[in-house]
C-alpha positions, 0 to 999 in steps of 0.5 A, a space after each residue: 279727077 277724070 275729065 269724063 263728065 258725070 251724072 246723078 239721075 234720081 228717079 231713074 228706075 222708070 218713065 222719064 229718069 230711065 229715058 234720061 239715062 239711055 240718052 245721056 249713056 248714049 252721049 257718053 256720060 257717066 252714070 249715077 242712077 237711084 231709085 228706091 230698089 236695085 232691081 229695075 235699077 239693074 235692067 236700066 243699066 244693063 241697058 246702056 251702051 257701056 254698063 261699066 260707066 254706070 254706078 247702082 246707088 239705092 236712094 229713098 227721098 223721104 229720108 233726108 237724114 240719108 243725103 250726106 251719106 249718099 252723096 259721099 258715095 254718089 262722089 265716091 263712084 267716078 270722083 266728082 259729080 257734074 250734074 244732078 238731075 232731080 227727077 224723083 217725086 211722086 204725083 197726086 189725083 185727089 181734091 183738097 176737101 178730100 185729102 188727108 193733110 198726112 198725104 199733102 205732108 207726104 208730097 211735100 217731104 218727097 218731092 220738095 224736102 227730100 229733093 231740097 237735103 239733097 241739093 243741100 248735101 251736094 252743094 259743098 261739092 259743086 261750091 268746092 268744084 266751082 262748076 255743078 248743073 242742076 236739072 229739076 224736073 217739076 211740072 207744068 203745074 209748077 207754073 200754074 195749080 189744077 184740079 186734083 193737084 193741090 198738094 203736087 202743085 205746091 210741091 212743084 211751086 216750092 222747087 221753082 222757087 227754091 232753084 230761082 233763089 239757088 240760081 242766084 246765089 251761086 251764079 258766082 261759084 258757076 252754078 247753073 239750074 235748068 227747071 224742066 217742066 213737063 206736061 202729058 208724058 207717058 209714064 206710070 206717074 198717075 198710077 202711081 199718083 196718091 188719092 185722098 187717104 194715101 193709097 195709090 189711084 192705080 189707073 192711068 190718065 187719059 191725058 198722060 195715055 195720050 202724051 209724049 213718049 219718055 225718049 222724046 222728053 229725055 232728048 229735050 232734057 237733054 238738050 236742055 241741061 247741055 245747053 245750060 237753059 234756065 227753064 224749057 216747057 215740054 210737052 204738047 199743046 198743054 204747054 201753052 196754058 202757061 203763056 195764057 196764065 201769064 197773058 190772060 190770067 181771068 180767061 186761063 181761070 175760066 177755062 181751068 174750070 171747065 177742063 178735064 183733067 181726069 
């Protein structure tokens, strides 16, 4: 088993997994990255500063029944895995007097279940190793609900408490997870958020236009996983809206009301 530490990037193909990628590639890390497809998987790759170092390993969150199968490969692949970082999901832009409970059951499976059979595949692994990091990218909205969010929200939610709980119980078997939570990033993620009857919204938010670049996102992750953090805010001013929820819930509720959030 080699000394070289590496990593598993879900969601990798694009935004904020493929910035993660760059940046742990440049640090001199091992790479498993997975998405959906190959393709953009290859150009990700390629563009790393040493393609050898980096394994391809197609993976679709919405078949939990695939996870024992992809992580023996995942291991396969260098020997060991030292850390996964949870980063694929998919978002929602619609309102819940709207929303077809099918697409809140797609949400959940995705980024809750799908990435909970994953943690659960891997963990044996981790608990043999008695060493294993976690990072779980959520959302500022995994620490507080807003409109046209509902199903994600929830998504979100369940992650934190799923990893607190994790957290705790394998604190012993030196078991680390850092929650991210990002706000405004500039990704595709509201393109391809999911409107009321499941079909893509297609359009960017002004807001995610507007926010931090993927590569100043991936550095704070970065420094975030390597420096074993519980949880770390990233982001712009949005970020504050989790301390006013905390410190001044009626106030944060009015505001909320009133915000812009499309």
């Amino acid at each position: 088993m080699t000394d070289q530490k590496v990593i598993w990037i879900t969601g990798a193909s694009s935004g904020i997994g493929k910035a993660a990628a760059l940046r742990f590639a440049q640090a001199g890390y091992s790479l498993i990255i997975s998405a959906r497809t190959s393709q953009a998987l290859q150009e990700v790759k390629t563009a790393c500063p040493n393609p050898k170092k980096v394994k391809i390993l197609e993976l679709d969150l919405a078949d939990s029944s695939l996870m024992p199968d992809k992580v023996r490969e995942a291991i396969s692949s260098f020997g060991k895995v030292d850390i996964l970082l949870h980063n694929a999901g998919i978002s929602q832009r619609s309102l819940i007097k709207d929303t077809a409970l099918s697409v809140d059951r797609k949400l959940m499976e995705i980024n809750f279940f799908g990435t909970v059979a994953l943690t659960k595949a891997i963990l044996p692994h981790f608990i043999q190793n008695q060493s294993g990091h976690f990072g779980v990218v959520t959302s500022l909205v995994g620490k507080f609900g807003t409109h046209y969010r509902s199903a994600y929200a929830a998504s979100k939610h369940a992650l934190h408490g799923f990893f607190d709980t994790l957290r705790a119980e394998h604190f012993q078997d030196r078991i680390g997870v850092t929650l991210i939570c990002p706000g405004f990033i500039r990704t595709q993620v509201s393109v391809n958020a999911l409107t009321a009857d499941g079909t893509p919204l297609n359009e960017m938010d002004e807001a995610q236009e507007k926010g931090m670049k993927p590569e100043d996102c991936a550095e704070e992750i970065f420094k975030a996983i390597t420096h074993k953090k519980e949880e770390v805010l990233i982001g712009g001013k949005e970020i504050y809206a989790v301390y006013l929820k905390r410190f001044f819930p009626k106030l944060f509720s009015k505001i909320l009301r009133k915000a812009k959030v499309r």
